[in-house]
N, C-alpha and C positions, 0 to 999 in steps of 0.2 A: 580237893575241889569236888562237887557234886556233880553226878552224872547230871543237873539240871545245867550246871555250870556249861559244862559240855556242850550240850546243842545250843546254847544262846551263843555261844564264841562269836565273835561280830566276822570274822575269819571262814567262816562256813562257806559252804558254796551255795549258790542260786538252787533252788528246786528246778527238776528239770520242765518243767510245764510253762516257764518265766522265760526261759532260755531258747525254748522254741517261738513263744510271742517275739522275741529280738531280733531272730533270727531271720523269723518272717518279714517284719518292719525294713529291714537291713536289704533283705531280696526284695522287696515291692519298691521299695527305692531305686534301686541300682535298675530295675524290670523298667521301671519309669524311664528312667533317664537313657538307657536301651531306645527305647520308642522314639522320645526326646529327638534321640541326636540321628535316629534313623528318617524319621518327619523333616527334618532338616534338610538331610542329605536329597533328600529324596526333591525338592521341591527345589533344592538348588541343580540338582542332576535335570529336571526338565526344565528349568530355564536354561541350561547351558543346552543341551538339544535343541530347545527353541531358537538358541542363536546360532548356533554350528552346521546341524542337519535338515534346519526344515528351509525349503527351495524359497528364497523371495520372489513372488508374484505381485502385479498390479492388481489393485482389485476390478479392473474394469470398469463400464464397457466399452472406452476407449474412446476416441472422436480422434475427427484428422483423417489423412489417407496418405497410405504408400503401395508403391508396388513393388510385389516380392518375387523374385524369380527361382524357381524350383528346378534343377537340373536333372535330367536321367541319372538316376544310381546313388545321388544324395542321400544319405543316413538322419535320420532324427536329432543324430547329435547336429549334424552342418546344418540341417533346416533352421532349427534352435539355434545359434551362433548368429547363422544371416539375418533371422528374425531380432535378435536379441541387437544386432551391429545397428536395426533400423530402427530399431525403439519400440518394436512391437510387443515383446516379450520381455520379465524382467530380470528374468534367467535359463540359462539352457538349462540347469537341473530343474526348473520349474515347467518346462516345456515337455521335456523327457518323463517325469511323470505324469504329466496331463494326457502326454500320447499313450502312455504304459497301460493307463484308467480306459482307455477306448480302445476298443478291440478292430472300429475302424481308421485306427490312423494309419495301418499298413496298407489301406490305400489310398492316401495322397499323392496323386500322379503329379510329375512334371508339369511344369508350363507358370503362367506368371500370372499373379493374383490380386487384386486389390484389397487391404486389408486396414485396418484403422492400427492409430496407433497406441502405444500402452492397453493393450488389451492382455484381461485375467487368460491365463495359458490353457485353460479348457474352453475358450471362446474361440482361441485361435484356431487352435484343431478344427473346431466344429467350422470354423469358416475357409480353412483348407478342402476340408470337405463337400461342400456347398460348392456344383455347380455355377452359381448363379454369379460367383464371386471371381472368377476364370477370367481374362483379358484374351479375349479371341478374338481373330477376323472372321467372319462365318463368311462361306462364299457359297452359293448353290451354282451347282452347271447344271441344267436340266439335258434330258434324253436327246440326244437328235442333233447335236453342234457341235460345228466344223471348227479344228485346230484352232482356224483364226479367230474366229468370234471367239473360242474359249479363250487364249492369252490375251484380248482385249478387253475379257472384263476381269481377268485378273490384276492384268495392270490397274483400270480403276478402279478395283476395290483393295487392293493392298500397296497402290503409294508405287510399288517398282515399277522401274523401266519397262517399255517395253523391247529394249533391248536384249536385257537381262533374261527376258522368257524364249525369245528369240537364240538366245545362243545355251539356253539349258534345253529347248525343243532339237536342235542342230545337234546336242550331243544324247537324245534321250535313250539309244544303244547304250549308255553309263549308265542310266538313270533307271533304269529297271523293266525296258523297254522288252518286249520278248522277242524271241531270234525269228520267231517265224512272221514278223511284221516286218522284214524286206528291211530294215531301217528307218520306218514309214511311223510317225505315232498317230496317225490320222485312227480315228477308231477306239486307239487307247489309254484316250485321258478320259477317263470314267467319271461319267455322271454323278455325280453324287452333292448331301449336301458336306462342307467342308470345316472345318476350325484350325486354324494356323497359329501358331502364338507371337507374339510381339519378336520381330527379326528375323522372322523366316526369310530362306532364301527363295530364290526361283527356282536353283536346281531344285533344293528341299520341295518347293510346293508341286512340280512337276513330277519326282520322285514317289511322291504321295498317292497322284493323281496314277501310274500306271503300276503301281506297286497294288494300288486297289483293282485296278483290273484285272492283275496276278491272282488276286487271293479271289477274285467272283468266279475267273475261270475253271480254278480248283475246284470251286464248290460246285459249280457246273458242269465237274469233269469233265469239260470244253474238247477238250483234244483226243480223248477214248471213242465219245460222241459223234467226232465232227468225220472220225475213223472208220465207224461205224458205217457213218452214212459217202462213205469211199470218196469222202471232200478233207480239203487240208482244212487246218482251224483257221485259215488267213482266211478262207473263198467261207468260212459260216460267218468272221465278222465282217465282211463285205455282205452278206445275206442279211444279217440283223440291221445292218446300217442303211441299207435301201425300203427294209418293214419303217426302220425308226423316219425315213422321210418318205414311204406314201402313205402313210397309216395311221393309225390310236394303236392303244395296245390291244383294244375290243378288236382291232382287223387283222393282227399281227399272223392268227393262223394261216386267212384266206388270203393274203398277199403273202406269205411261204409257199402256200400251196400255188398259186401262180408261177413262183419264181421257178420253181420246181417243176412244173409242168412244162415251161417256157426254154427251161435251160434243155428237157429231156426230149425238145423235138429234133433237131433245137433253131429257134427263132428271135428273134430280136427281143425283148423285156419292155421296150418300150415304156419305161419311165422317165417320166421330166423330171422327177428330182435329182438323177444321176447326169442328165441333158445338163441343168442348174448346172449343177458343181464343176464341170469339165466349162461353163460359162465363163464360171467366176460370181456369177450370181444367185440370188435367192427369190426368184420370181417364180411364181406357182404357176402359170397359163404363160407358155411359149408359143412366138410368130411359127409361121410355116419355114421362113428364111432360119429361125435359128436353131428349129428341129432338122433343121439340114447343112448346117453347119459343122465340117465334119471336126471329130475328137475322140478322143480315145475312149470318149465317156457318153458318148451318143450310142447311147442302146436303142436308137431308132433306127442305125444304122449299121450298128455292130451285132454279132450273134454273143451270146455268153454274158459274161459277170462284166461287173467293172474293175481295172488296175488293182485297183485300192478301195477301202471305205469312205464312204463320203460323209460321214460326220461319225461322233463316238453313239455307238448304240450300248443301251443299258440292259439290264438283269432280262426282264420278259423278250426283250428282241431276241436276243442270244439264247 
């Protein structure tokens, strides 16, 4: 056989230049199909998160109304849960993110809310947050009024008894009454204006009312003060409470300064609004007969302070 015979043999192997074109072919295939099954994977892996992980929400923005009640010390998860139980929300995990995305939903206070129903879960927040959305009783007591007037307009404006405020005034030594008020809350149900939430009690709302007197005194240093000027802090709110009924807050100096001069002769005070109270009335111009009517509260007749205060006096009296 000839060496030409030889390289023709049909037996030979591929050139390697041929072998490498195969080879390639062979990877860019298998490369494909790699991608292939990875595109796949990959778009069935986020449909199954879209069903497993992501929180179901309403999309909003809801209609209808409920009200929702928010307890002291409640967690995000049980706000979420009570909301989710009334139809507001249309999942705790979907609420729990919405609070997570707001950096004010740590403070959602307490108290009970009006809120619609099926609403998207960063609506909710936003309208836990909104004042406007609150279910309160607002009561104002202005400066100057006496025990009873104050529990009679509390009875009308919040529905209780007038019982109820009667026997939480009888025990207001529980309620946060301070020791140096004799037992007496005349003085220490503090002006102010008020918000109560749906069920409040009397004790609660009387609680409130002398607990606020607590924290103005503080700010007042009331009792350092009242020490200072070699008076007990009962005989300064008996003094703020005779300013708050002959006065504006514009006279409140010059009738201190009266009282003061009056107690350090010492001579009668001669006030009809302290005459009034020891009455039982609120009449501003007194007969002669019942500036002479004696009581323990006729400073026309008596030298010094009176007993007690005659109504609650506020921040500038004090």
């Amino acid at each position: 056989m000839s060496n030409i015979d030889l390289f023709s043999n049909s037996s030979a192997p591929e050139p390697r230049s041929q072998q490498r074109r195969t080879k390639k072919k062979s990877f860019t295939r298998k490369l494909i199909l790699v991608f292939a099954v990875l595109g796949v994977a990959g778009f069935l892996a986020t449909r199954l998160l879209g069903q497993f992980s992501g929180a179901p929400d309403f999309p909003g923005p809801g209609s209808g109304s409920v009200e929702v009640i928010i307890e002291p010390g409640d967690s995000l998860a049980k706000i979420g849960n009570n909301l989710k139980s009334l139809g507001v929300v249309k999942s705790v995990d979907g609420f729990i993110a919405a609070a997570n995305e707001n950096r004010d939903s740590s403070s959602i206070a307490p108290g009970a809310y009006n809120l619609l129903l099926q609403m998207k879960s960063s609506s909710a927040i936003l309208a836990l947050l909104d004042p406007a959305n609150r279910v309160v009783t607002k009561i104002v007591i202005p400066e100057g009024n006496r025990v009873t007037w104050i529990i009679e307009t509390l009875t009308a404006q919040t529905g209780l008894p007038f019982s109820d405020f009667e026997a939480a005034i009888a025990k207001a030594s529980e309620l946060g009454l301070p020791d140096y008020a004799n037992g007496s809350p005349e003085g220490f149900l503090f002006p102010a204006t008020y918000e109560f939430a749906p069920g409040a009690s009397a004790d609660e709302i009387i609680n409130t009312m002398l607990m606020r007197f607590n924290a103005e005194a503080k700010e007042l240093d009331l009792e350092a003060r009242a020490e200072q000027m070699g008076m007990t802090t009962y005989e300064i709110v008996i003094v703020a409470s005779l300013l708050e009924g002959e006065g504006q807050p514009k006279d409140f100096a010059k009738v201190a300064r009266v009282v003061y001069n009056r107690l350090a002769e010492p001579m009668p005070l001669q006030f009809d609004s302290a005459v009034n109270y020891g009455l039982g009335r609120t009449d501003v111009l007194l007969t002669t007969e019942l500036l002479n009517t004696p009581s323990d509260y006729n400073v026309y007749l008596n030298d010094g302070l009176t007993p007690s205060p005659i109504n609650s006096p506020g921040s500038a009296a004090l």
